[in-house]
DOTOR-989095 format. One record per residue: z, y, x of N, C-alpha, C in turn. Coordinates in steps of 0.02 Angstrom, whole numbers. Layout:
residues N
+--------+---------+--------+--------+----------+---------+--------+---------+--------+
!   n_up ! n_north ! n_east !  ca_up ! ca_north ! ca_east !   c_up ! c_north ! c_east !
+--------+---------+--------+--------+----------+---------+--------+---------+--------+
!      Z !       Y !      X !      Z !        Y !       X !      Z !       Y !      X !
...
+--------+---------+--------+--------+----------+---------+--------+---------+--------+
end
This chain:
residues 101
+--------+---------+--------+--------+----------+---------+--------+---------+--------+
!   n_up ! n_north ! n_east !  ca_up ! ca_north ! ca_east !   c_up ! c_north ! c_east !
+--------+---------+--------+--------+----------+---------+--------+---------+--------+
!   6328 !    7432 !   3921 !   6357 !     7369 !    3941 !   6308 !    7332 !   3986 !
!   6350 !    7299 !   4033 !   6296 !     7255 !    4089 !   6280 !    7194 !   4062 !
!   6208 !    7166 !   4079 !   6198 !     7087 !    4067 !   6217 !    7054 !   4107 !
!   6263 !    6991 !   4110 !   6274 !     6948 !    4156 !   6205 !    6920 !   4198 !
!   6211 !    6887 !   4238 !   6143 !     6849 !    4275 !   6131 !    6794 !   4211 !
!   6173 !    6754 !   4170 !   6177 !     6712 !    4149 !   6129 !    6744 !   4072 !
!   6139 !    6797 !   4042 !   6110 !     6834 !    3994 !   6039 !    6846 !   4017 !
!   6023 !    6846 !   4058 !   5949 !     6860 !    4080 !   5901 !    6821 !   4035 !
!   5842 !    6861 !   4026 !   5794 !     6840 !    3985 !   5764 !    6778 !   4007 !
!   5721 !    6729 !   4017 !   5692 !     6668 !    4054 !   5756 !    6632 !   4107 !
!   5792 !    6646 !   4109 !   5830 !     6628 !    4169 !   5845 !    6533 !   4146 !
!   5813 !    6528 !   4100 !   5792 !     6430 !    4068 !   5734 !    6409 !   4121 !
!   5697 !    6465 !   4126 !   5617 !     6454 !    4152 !   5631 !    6449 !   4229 !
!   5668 !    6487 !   4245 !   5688 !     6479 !    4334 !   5738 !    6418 !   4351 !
!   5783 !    6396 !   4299 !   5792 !     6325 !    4317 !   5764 !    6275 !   4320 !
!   5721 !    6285 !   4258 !   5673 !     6211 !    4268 !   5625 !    6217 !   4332 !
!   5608 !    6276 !   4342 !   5564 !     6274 !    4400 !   5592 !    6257 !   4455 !
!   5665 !    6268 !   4480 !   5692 !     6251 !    4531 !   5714 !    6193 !   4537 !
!   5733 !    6145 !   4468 !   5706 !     6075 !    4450 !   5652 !    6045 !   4494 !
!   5598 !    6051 !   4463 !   5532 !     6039 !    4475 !   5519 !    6081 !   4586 !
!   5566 !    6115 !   4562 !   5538 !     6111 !    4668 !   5591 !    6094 !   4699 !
!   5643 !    6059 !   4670 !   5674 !     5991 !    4706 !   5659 !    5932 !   4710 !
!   5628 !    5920 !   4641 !   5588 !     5865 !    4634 !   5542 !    5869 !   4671 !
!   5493 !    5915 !   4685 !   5435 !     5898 !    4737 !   5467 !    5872 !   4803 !
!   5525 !    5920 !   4837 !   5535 !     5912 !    4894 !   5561 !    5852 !   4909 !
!   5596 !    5824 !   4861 !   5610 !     5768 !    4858 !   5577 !    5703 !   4859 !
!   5496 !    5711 !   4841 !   5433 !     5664 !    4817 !   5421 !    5672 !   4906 !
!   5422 !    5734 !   4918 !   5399 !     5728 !    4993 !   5426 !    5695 !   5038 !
!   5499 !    5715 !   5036 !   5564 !     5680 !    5087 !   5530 !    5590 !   5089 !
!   5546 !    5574 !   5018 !   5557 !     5508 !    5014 !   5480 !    5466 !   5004 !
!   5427 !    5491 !   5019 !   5368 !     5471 !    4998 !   5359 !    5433 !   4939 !
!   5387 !    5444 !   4898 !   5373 !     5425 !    4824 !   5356 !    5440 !   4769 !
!   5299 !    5401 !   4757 !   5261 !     5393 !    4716 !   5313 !    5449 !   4634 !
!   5263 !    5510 !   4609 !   5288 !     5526 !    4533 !   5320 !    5490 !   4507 !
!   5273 !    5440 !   4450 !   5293 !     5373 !    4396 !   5342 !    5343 !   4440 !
!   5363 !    5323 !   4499 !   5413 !     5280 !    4511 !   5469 !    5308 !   4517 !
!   5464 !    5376 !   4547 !   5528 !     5425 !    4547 !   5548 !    5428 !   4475 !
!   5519 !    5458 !   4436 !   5508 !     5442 !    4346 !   5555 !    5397 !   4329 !
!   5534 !    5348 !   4337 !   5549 !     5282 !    4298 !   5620 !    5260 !   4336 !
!   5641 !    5279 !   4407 !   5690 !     5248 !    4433 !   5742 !    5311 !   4408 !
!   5741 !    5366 !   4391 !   5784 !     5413 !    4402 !   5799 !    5411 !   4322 !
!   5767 !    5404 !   4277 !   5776 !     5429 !    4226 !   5749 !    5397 !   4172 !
!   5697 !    5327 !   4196 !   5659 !     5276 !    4150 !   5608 !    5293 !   4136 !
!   5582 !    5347 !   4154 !   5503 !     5389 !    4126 !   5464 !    5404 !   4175 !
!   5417 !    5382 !   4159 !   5358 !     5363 !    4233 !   5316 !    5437 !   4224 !
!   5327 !    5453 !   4155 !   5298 !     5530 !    4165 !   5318 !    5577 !   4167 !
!   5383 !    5583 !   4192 !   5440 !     5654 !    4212 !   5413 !    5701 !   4263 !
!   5397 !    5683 !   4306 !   5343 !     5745 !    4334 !   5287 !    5755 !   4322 !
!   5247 !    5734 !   4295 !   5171 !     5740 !    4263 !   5210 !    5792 !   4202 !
!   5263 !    5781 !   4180 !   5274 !     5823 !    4109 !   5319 !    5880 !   4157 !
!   5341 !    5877 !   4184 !   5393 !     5948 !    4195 !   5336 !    5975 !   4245 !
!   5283 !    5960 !   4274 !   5224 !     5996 !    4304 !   5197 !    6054 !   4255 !
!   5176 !    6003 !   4179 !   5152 !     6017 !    4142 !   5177 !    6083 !   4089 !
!   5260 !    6102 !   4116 !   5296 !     6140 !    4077 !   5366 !    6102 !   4047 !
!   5379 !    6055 !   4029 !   5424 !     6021 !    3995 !   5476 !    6039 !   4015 !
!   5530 !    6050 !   3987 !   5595 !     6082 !    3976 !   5643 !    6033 !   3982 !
!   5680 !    6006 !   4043 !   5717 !     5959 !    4051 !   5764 !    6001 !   4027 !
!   5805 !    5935 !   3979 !   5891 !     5936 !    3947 !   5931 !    5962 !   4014 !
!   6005 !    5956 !   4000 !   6055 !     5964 !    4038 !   6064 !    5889 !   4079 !
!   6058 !    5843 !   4020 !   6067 !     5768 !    4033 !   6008 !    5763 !   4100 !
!   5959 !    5767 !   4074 !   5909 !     5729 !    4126 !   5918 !    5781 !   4177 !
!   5900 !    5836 !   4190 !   5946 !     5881 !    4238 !   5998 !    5840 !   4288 !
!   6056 !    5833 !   4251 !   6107 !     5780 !    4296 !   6109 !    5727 !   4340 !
!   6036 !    5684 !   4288 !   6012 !     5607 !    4321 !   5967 !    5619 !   4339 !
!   5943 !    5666 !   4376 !   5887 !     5673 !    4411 !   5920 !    5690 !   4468 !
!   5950 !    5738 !   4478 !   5997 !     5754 !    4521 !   6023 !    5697 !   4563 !
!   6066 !    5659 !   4520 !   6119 !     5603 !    4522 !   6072 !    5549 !   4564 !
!   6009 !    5561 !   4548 !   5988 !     5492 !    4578 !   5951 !    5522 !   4665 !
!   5919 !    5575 !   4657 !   5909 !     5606 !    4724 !   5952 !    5602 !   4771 !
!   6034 !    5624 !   4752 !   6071 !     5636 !    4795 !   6106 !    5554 !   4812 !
!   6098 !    5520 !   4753 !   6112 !     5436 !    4792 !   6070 !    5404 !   4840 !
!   5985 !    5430 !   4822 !   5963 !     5408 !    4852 !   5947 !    5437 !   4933 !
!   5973 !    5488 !   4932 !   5993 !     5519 !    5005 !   6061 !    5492 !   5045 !
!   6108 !    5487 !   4992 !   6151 !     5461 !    5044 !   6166 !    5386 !   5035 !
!   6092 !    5345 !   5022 !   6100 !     5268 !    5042 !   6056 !    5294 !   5107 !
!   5987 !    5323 !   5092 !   5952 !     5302 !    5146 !   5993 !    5352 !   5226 !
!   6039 !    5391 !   5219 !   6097 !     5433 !    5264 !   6145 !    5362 !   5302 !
!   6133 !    5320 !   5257 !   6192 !     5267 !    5264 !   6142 !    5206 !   5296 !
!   6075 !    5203 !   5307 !   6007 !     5159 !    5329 !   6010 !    5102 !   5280 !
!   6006 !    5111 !   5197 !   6023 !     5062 !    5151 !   5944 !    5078 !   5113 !
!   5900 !    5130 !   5128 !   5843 !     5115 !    5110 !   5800 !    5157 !   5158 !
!   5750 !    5166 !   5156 !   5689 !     5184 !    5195 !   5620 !    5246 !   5135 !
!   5594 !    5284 !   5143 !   5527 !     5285 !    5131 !   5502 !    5241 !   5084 !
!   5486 !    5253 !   5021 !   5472 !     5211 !    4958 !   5395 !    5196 !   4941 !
!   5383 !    5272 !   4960 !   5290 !     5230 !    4944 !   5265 !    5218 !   4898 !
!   5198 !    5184 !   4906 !   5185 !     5152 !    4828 !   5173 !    5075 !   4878 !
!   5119 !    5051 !   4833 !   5114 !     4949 !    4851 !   5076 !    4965 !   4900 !
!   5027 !    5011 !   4894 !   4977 !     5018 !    4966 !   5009 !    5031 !   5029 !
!   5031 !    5059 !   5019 !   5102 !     5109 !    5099 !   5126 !    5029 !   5108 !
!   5174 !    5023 !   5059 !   5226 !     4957 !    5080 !   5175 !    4896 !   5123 !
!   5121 !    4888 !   5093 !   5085 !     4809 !    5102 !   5067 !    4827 !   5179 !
!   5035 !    4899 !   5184 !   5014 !     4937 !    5247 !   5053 !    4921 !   5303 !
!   5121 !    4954 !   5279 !   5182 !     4934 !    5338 !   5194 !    4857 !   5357 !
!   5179 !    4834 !   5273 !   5186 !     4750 !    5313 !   5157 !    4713 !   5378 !
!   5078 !    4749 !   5377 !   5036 !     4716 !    5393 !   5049 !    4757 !   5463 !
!   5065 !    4824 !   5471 !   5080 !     4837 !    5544 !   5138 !    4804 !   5584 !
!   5199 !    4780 !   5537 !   5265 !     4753 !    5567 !   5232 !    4684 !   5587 !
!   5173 !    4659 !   5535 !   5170 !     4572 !    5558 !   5099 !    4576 !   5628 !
!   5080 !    4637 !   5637 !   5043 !     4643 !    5676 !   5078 !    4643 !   5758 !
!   5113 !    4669 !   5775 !   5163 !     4710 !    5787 !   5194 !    4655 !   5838 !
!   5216 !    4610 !   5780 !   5271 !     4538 !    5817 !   5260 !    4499 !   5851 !
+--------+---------+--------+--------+----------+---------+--------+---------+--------+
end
């Protein structure tokens, strides 16, 4: 008898990892800060420090992690946000826009 793809041994371990390298690409896209991606997506400032670390995201947080990437792509698709940063980046940009004017 054949194993489905779905029967595969680790095939838990290749989701979370493909988790975790959306999430990066996503930290990259949007220049934001871990803990704030964390905390805005899901309330936990240490969701990538822990799924770095191995942690085994649910189905749930799976979803709202997702859920919040893909909103937050198609606000900033829609020019409803920008590049997130942390306080240093933001204050940075301030000071080039008030330079600037």
């Amino acid at each position: 008898m054949g194993e489905s793809p779905d029967d595969l041994p680790g095939q838990e371990d290749n989701m979370e990892r493909s988790l975790l390298q959306r999430v990066e690409a996503f930290l990259k896209e949007s220049a934001m800060p871990p803990s704030v991606f964390g905390r805005a997506a899901v309330h936990d400032p240490r969701l990538v420090s822990d799924l770095r670390g191995g942690r085994e995201a649910g189905l749930r947080i799976q979803c709202r992690v997702e859920h919040f990437m893909n909103k937050w792509r198609a606000e900033r698709h829609a020019g409803r946000v920008g590049p997130q940063g942390d306080r240093r980046t933001r204050a940075m940009r301030k000071m080039e826009i008030g330079a600037g004017a």
